[in-house]
C-alpha positions in Angstrom: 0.0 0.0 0.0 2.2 2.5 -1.1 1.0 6.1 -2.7 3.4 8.1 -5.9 6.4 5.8 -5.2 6.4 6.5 -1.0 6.4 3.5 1.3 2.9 3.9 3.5 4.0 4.4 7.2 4.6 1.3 9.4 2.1 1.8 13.0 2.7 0.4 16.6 1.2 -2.2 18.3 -1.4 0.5 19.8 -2.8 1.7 16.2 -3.2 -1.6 15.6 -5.7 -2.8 18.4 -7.6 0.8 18.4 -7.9 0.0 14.1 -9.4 -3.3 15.0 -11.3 -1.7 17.4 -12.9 0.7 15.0 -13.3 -1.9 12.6 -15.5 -4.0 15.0 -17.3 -0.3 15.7 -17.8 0.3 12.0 -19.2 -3.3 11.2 -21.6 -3.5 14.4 -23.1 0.2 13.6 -26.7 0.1 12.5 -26.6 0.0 9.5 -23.3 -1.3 9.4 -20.8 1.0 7.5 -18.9 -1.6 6.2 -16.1 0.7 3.8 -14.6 2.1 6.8 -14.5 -1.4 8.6 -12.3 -2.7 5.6 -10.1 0.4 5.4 -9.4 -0.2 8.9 -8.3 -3.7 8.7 -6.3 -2.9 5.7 -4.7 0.5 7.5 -3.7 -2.6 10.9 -2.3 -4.7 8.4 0.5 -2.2 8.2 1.5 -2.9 11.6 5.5 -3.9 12.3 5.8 -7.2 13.7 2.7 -9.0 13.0 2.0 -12.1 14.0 1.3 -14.7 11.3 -2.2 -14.9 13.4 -3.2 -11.5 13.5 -2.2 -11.4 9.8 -4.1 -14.4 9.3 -7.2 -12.8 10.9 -6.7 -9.4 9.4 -6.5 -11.1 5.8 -9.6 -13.4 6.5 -11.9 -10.7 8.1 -11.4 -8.5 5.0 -12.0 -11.3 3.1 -15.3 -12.0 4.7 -16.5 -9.1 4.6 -15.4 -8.0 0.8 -17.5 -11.7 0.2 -20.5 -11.1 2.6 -21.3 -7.2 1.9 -19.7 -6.8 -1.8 -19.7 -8.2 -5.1 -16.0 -7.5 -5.0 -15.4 -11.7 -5.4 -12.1 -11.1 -6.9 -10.3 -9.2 -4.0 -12.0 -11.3 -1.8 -10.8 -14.4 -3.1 -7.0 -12.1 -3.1 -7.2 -12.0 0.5 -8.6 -15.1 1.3 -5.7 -16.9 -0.9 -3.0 -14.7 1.1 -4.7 -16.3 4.6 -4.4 -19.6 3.2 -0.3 -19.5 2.4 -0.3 -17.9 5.7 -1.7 -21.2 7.6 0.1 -23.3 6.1 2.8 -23.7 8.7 0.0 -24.1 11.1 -1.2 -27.5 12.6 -3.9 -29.0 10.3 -6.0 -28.8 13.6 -5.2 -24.9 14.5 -8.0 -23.1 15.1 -7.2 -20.3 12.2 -6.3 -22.5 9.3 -9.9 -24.3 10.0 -11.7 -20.5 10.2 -9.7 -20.0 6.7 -11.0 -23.5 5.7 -14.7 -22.4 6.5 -14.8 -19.1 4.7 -13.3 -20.8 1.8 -16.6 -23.1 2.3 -18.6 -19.9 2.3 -16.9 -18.6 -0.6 -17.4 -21.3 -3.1 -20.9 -21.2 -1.6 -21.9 -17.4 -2.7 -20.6 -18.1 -6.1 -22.5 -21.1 -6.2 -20.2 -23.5 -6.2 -22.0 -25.8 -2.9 -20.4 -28.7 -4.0 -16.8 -27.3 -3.8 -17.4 -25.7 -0.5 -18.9 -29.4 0.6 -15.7 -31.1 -1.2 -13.1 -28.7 0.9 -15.1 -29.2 4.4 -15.4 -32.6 3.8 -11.5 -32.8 3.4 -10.8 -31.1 6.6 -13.3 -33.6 8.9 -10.7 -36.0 8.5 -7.8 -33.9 11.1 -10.3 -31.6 12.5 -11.6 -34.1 15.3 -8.4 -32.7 17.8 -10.7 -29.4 17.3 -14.1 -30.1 19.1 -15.4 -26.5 18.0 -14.4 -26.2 14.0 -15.2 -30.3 13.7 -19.0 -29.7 15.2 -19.3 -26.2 13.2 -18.3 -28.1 10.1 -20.6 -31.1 10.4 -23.4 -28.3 10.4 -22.1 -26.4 8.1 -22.4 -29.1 5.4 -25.5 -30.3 6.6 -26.7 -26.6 6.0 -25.6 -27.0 2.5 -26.8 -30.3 1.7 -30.2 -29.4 3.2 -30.2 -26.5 0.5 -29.8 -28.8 -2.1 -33.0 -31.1 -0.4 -30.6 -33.7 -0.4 -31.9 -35.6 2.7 -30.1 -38.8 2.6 -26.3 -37.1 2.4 -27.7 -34.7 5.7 -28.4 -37.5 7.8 -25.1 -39.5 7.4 -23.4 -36.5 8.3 -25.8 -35.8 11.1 -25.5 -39.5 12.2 -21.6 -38.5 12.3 -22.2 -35.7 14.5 -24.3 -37.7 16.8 -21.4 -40.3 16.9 -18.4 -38.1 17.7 -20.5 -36.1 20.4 -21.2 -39.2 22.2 -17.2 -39.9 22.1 -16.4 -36.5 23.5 -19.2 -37.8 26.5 -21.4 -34.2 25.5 -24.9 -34.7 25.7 -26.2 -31.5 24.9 -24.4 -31.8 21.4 -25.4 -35.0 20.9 -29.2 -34.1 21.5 -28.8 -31.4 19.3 -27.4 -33.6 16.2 -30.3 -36.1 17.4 -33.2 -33.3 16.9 -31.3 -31.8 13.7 -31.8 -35.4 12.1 -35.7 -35.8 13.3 -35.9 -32.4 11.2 -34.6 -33.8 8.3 -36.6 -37.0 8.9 -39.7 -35.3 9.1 -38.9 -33.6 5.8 -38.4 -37.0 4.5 -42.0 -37.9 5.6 -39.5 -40.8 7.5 -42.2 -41.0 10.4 -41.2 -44.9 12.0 -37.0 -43.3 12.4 -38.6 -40.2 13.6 -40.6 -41.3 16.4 -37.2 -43.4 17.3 -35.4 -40.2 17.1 -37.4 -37.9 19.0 -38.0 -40.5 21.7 -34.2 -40.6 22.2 -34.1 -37.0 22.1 -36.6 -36.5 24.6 -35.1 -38.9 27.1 -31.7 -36.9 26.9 -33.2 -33.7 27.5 -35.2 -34.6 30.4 -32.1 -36.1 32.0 -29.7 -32.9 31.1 -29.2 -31.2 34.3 -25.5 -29.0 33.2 -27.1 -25.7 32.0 -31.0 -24.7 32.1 -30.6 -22.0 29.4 -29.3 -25.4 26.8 -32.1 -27.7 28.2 -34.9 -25.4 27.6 -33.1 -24.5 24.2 -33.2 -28.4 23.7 -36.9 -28.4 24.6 -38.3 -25.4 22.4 -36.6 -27.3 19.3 -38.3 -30.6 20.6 -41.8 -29.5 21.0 -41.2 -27.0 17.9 -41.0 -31.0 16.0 -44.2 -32.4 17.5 -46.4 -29.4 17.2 -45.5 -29.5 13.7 -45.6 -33.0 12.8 -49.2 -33.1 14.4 -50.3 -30.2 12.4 -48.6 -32.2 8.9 -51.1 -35.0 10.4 -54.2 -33.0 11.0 -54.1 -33.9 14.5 -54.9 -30.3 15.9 -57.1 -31.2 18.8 -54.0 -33.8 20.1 -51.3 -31.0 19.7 -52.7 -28.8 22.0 -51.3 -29.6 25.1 -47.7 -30.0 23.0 -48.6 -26.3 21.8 -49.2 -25.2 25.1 -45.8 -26.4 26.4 -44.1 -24.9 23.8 -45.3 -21.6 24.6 -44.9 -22.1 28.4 -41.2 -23.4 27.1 -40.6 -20.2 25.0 -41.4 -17.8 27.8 -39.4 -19.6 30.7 -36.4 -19.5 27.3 -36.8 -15.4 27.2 -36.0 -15.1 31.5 -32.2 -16.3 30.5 -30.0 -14.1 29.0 -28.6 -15.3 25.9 -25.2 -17.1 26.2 -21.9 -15.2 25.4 -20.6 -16.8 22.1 -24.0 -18.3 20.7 -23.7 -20.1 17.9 -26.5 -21.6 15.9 -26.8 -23.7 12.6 -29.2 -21.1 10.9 -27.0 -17.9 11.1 -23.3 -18.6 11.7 -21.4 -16.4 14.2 -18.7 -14.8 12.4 -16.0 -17.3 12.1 -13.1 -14.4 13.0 -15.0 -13.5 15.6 -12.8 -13.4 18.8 -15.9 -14.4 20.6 -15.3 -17.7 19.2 -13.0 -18.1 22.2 -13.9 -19.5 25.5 -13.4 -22.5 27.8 -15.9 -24.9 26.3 -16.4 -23.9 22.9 -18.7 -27.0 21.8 -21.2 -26.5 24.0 -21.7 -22.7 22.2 -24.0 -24.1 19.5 -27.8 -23.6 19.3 -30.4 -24.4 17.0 -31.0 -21.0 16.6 -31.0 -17.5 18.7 -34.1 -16.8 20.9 -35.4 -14.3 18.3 -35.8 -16.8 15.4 -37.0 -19.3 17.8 -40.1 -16.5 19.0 -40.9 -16.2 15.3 -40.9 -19.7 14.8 -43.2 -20.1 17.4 -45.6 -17.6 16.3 -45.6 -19.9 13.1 -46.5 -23.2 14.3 -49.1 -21.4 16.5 -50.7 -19.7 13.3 -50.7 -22.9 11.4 -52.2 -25.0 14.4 -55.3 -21.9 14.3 -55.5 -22.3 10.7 -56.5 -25.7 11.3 -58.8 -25.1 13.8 -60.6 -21.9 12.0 -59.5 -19.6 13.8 -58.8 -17.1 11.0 -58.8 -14.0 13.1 -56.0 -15.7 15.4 -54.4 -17.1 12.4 -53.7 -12.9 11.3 -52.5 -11.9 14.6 -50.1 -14.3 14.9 -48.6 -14.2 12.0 -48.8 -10.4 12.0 -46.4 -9.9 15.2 -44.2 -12.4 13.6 -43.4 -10.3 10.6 -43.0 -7.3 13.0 -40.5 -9.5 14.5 -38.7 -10.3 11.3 -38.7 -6.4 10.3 -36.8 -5.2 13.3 -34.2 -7.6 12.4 -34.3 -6.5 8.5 -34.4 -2.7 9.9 -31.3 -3.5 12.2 -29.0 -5.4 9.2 -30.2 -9.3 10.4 -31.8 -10.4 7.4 -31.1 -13.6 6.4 -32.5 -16.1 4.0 -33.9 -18.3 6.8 -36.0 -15.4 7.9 -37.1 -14.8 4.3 -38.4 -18.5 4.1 -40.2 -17.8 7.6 -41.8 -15.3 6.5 -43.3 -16.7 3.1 -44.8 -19.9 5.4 -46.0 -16.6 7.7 -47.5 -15.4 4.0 -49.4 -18.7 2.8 -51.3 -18.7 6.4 -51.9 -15.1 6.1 -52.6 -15.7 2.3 -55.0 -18.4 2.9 -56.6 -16.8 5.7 -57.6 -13.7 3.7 -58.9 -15.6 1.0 -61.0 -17.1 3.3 -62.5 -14.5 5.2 -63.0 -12.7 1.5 -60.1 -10.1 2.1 -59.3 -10.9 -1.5 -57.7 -7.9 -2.6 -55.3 -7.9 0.6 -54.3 -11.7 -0.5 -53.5 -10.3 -3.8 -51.1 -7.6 -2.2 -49.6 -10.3 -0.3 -49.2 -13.0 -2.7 -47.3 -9.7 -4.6 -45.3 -9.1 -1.3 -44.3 -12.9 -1.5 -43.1 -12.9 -5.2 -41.0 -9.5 -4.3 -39.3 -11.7 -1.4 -39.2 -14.9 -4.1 -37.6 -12.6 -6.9 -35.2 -11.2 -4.1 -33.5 -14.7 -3.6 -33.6 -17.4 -6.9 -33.0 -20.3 -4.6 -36.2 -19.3 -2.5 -38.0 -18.6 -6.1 -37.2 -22.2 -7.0 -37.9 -23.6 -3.7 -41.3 -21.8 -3.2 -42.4 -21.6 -7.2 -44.7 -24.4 -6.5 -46.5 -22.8 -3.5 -46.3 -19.2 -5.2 -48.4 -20.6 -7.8 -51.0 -22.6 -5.8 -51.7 -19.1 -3.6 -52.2 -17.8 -6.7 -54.3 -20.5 -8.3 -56.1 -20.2 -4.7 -56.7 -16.7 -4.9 -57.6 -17.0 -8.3 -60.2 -19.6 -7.7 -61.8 -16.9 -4.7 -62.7 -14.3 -7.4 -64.4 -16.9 -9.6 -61.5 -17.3 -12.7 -61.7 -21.4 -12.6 -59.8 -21.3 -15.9 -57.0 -19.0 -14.6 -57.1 -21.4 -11.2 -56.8 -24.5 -13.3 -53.7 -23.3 -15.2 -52.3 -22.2 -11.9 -52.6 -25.6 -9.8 -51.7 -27.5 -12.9 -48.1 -25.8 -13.2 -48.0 -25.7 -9.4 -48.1 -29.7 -10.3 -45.1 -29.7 -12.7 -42.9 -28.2 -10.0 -44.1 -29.8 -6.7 -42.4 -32.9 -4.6 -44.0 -33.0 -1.5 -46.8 -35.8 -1.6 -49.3 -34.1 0.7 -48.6 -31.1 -1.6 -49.6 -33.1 -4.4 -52.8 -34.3 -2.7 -54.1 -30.7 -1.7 -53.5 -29.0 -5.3 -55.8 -32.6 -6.9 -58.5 -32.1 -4.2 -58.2 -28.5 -5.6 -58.5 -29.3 -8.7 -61.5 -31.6 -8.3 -63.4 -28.9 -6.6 -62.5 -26.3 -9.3 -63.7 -29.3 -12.3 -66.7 -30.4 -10.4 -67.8 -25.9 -10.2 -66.9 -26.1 -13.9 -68.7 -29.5 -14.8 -65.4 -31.1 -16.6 -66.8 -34.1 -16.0 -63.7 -36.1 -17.6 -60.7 -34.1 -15.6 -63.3 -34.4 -12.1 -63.4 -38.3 -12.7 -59.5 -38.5 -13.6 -58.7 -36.1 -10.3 -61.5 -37.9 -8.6 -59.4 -41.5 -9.1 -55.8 -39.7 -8.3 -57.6 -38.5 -4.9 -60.1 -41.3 -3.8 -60.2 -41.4 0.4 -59.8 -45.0 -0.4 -56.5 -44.7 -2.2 -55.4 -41.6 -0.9 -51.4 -41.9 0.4 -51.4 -39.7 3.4 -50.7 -39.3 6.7 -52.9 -36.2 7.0 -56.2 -36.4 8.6 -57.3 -33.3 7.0 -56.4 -34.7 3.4 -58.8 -37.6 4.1 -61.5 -35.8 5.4 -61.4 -33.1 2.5 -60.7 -36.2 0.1 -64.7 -37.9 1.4 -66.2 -34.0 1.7 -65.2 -33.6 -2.2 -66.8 -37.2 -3.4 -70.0 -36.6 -0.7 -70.1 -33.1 -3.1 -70.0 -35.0 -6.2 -72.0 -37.6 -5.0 -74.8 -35.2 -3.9 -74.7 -33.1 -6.9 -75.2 -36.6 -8.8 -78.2 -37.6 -7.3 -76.6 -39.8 -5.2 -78.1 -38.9 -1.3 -77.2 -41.9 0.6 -73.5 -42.5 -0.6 -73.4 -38.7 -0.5 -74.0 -39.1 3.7 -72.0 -41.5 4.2 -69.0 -39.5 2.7 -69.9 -36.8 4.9 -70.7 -38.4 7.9 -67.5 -39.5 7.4 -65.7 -36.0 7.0 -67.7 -34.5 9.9 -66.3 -38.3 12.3 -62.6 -37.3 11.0 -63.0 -33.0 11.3 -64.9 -32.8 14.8 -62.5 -35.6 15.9 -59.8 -33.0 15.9 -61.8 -30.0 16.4 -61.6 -28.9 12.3 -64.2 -26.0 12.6 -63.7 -25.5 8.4 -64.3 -28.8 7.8 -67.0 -29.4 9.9 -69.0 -26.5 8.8 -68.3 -27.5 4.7 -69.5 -31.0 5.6 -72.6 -29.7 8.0 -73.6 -27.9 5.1 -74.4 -30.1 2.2 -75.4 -32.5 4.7 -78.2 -30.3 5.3 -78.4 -29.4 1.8 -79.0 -33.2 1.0 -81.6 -33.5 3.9 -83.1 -30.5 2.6 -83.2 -32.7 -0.8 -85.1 -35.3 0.8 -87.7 -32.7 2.3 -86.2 -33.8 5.8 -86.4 -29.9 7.2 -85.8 -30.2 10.9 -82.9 -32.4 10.4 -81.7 -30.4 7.9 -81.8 -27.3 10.0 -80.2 -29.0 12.7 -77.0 -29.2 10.2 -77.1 -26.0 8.9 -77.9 -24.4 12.3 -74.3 -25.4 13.8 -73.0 -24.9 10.1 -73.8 -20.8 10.4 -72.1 -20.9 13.7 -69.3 -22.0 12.6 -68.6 -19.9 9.6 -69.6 -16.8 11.9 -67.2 -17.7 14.3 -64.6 -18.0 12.1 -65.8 -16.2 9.7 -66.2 -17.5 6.3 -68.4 -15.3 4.6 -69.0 -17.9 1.5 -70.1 -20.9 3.9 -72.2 -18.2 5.3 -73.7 -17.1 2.0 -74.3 -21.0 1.3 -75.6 -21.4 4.9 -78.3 -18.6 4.8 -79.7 -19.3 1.3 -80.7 -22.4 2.0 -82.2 -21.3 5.3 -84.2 -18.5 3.5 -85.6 -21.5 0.9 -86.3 -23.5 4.0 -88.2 -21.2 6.0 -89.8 -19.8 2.5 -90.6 -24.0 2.1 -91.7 -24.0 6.0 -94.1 -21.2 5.5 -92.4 -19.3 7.6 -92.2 -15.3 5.5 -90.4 -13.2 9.0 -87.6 -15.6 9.5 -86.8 -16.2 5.5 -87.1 -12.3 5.2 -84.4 -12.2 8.4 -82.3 -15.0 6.2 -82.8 -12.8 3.0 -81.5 -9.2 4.4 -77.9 -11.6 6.1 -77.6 -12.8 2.5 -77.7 -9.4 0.8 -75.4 -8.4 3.3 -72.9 -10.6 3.4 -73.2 -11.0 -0.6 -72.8 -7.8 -0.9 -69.6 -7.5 1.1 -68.4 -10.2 -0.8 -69.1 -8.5 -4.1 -67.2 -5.4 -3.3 -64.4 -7.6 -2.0 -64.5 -9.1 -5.7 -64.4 -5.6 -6.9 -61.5 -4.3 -5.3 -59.4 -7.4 -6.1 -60.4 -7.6 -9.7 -59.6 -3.6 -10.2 -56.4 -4.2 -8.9 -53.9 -3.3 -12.1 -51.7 -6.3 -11.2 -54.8 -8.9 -10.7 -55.1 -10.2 -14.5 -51.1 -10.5 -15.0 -50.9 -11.9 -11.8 -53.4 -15.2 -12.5 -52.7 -15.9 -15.8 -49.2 -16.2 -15.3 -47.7 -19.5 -16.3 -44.3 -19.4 -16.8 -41.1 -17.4 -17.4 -39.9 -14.4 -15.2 -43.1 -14.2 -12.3 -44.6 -10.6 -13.8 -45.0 -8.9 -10.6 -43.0 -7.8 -7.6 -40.2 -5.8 -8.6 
């Protein structure tokens, strides 16, 4: 660093810690001013008499931050490649040349290169195990790759490796941690018999972990995080109550400790050149994730689990202080792309919900707000295409353009891999032929989606899979095979307290009673059925709900309660219809449904 052929001036041992200093000032400001950081760790790495680690760490801080906060790759990789010549009279276990090992890791990732970062951490497993710390960090680090990639079966060896080596090293905290980071994956895999081994092993660990309270309920939040949301992947809402309970209680007793010095966690990485990497027991420094993700999470699985249950209002609210949450970290620098994928699954409940209280034109705003975050990142638009299309194909279907929702739900096919994902776009699909009278596509999605051949593990699957032939069955002059469908649904819905359900079922049960001229039994379904979609609301169950009761009472002879039934349908018609409106005006509402493919047109 020399300037019109005069040698830049060498500085003392005190410029040097207050440059570093300033450097860590400059980085942690809010935002972060991250030129002057840089120039400060370049102005220390004049310093006489470094040693080859503080010019290691000077080198591989710059290079971090050139490759974190720049696209300046080229000087990145400059500075990185200077670190790396300078470890190489370190041990192979030395805690630097690992640190240089892992950004190199990081490097290849950014330029998208995943497999070369896996390649070079792979390499350094094999005379990292003298290193507790970088060996564990490794392990989780390629895991955190491979589970980008969705490739499940390479995560778990790894995984399996960690659990392994932390039962060597006698740590059970670590070794609980590796145990409930492979249920995750398991559960991903829809591996339920390995999973229930899993968690049970987990669980029997955590209860007899008595070292450090903070850890244990750490271990517990990620533990009941599992079950709450395995139950809710089985439609078994009423069961996971007191589970959902626990984990609340467990989330608020988490927030009373203060958060460890040193956290590390295996969705955002603690700076690697961080001196706060340092301490007596480094291993036991890792966390699923810092107490603010977890309170976010939470909020999630306790949206989802209302969603099931129709509580739509709840559903909102939750999800709502859960995006405030992930703003204040996007406001102070913290965004990362696990909170953007939090909040999309925080969009498709909010998404849904609107859609189904007839906030149409809000849905449409957010199913925009979710392609902006999608078009932000192209690994999240590849991973989430398929859902961005069936919210779409959803919302779509809401303001009556079948054709548009068809197209939708049928791309959302071509890219989806989850099963149960499969099985809600058919029953879609089914619904949308059977409004549309395709009578050749309803049969053919009526066969893929029979509750007789159905392969799931989701409750709510089934019951919507006999709801949808009970429909078709009632609209086909078919009464008693129509009941038993939906006597069926309603069994499976109010068996786990699924208010939707219930009501959809309660109503063309008493639409079919109504059929057979059967009027008190039939109001004795659609009674309950109103209450239901009030409570929750649904404003199109409701329209359904009261029309019928204005023919029945009009049938009934009975003129003051069908004109009561008459003036709540206008109503709630009419609030539907100017719901319909606003959605439909919206500039962005016809380019939004009848895209198909190519470049998503909105959200710029």
């Amino acid at each position: 660093m020399e300037c019109a052929g005069v040698p830049a001036p060498k500085i003392g041992a005190y410029e040097y810690y207050c440059l570093v200093g300033l450097a860590e000032y400059f980085k942690n400001l809010n935002p972060p001013n991250i030129r002057l950081s840089i120039h400060c760790l370049q102005a220390a790495l004049l310093t006489d008499s470094l040693t080859p680690e503080q010019e290691t760490n000077l080198n591989l801080n710059i290079a971090i931050l050139l490759m974190r906060h720049t696209v300046n790759f080229e000087e990145a990789k400059c500075y990185l490649d200077k670190a790396w010549c300078l470890v190489q009279n370190f041990p192979f276990y030395h805690d630097m040349r690992l640190q240089v090992v892992v950004a190199f890791a990081e490097f290849n990732k950014l330029q998208n290169r995943s497999a070369v970062g896996v390649d070079i951490l792979r390499k350094s497993l094999d005379y990292s195990h003298q290193n507790s710390y970088w060996h564990i960090y490794m392990l989780f680090e390629i895991t955190n790759i491979l589970w980008d990639q969705k490739d499940y079966p390479s995560c778990l060896h790894y995984l399996e490796i960690g659990v392994n080596y932390s039962g060597q090293i006698q740590n059970a905290y670590l070794q609980t941690l590796f145990l409930l980071s492979k249920a995750m994956v398991l559960l991903c895999q829809s591996n339920f018999n390995e999973l229930s081994l899993v968690m049970n092993r987990s669980s029997q660990l955590i209860e007899s972990y008595v070292v450090n309270p903070n850890q244990k309920e750490s271990l517990r939040v990620f533990l009941l995080t599992l079950q709450v949301y395995q139950s809710v992947l089985f439609g078994n809402a009423k069961a996971c109550k007191p589970a959902l309970k626990t984990l609340q209680q467990s989330m608020q007793v988490l927030t009373t400790y203060e958060e460890g010095e040193a956290a590390e966690n295996i969705v955002s990485r603690m700076d690697p050149s961080s001196s706060e990497y340092i301490s007596e027991n480094r291993a036991e420094h890792f966390h699923w994730m810092p107490k603010k993700y977890l309170c976010i999470l939470v909020y999630l699985v306790t949206a989802m689990h209302s969603f099931q249950t129709g509580h739509i209002e709840k559903v909102i609210k939750y999800c709502e202080k859960a995006m405030a949450l992930i703003a204040r970290q996007n406001e102070q620098g913290g965004s990362t792309r696990f909170l953007k994928r939090i909040e999309l699954f925080l969009l498709e409940q909010t998404i849904q919900s609107r859609i189904l209280i007839g906030n149409k034109a809000i849905a449409l705003q957010e199913i925009i707000r979710s392609a902006t975050i999608c078009k932000s990142d192209m690994q999240l638009m590849r991973s989430h295409l398929a859902q961005l299309h069936i919210l779409t194909g959803l919302y779509a279907s809401s303001t009556n353009s079948f054709e548009a929702a068809e197209t939708q739900f049928c791309v959302a096919l071509r890219h989806v891999t989850q099963p149960d994902l499969w099985n809600f776009i058919n029953l879609h699909l089914g619904f949308i032929y059977l409004k549309m009278r395709k009578q050749n596509e309803l049969f053919a999605s009526l066969q893929r989606i029979s509750p007789d051949t159905i392969r799931t593990s989701s409750l709510i699957l089934k019951a919507y899979a006999h709801w949808l032939r009970g429909l078709h069955n009632f609209m086909g002059g078919l009464y008693q095979e129509a009941r038993m469908d939906l006597r069926e649904t309603m069994r499976l819905a109010t068996a786990e307290d699924v208010n939707r359900i219930s009501a959809c079922a309660l109503v063309v049960l008493g639409h079919v009673t109504m059929y057979l001229s059967n009027f008190p039994e039939s109001m004795n379904m659609l009674q309950p059925a109103l209450e239901l979609s009030m409570k929750m609301p649904d404003p199109e169950i409701q329209l359904w709900v009261v029309g019928l009761l204005r023919d029945i009472y009009r049938m009934m002879q009975q003129p003051h309660q069908e004109m009561q039934m008459a003036q709540t349908q206008s109503q709630v018609f009419q609030a539907l219809s100017n719901e319909h409106y606003q959605a439909t005006a919206h500039p962005l509402h016809q380019l939004m449904i009848t895209w198909t493919d190519g470049e998503c047109p909105v959200g710029d």
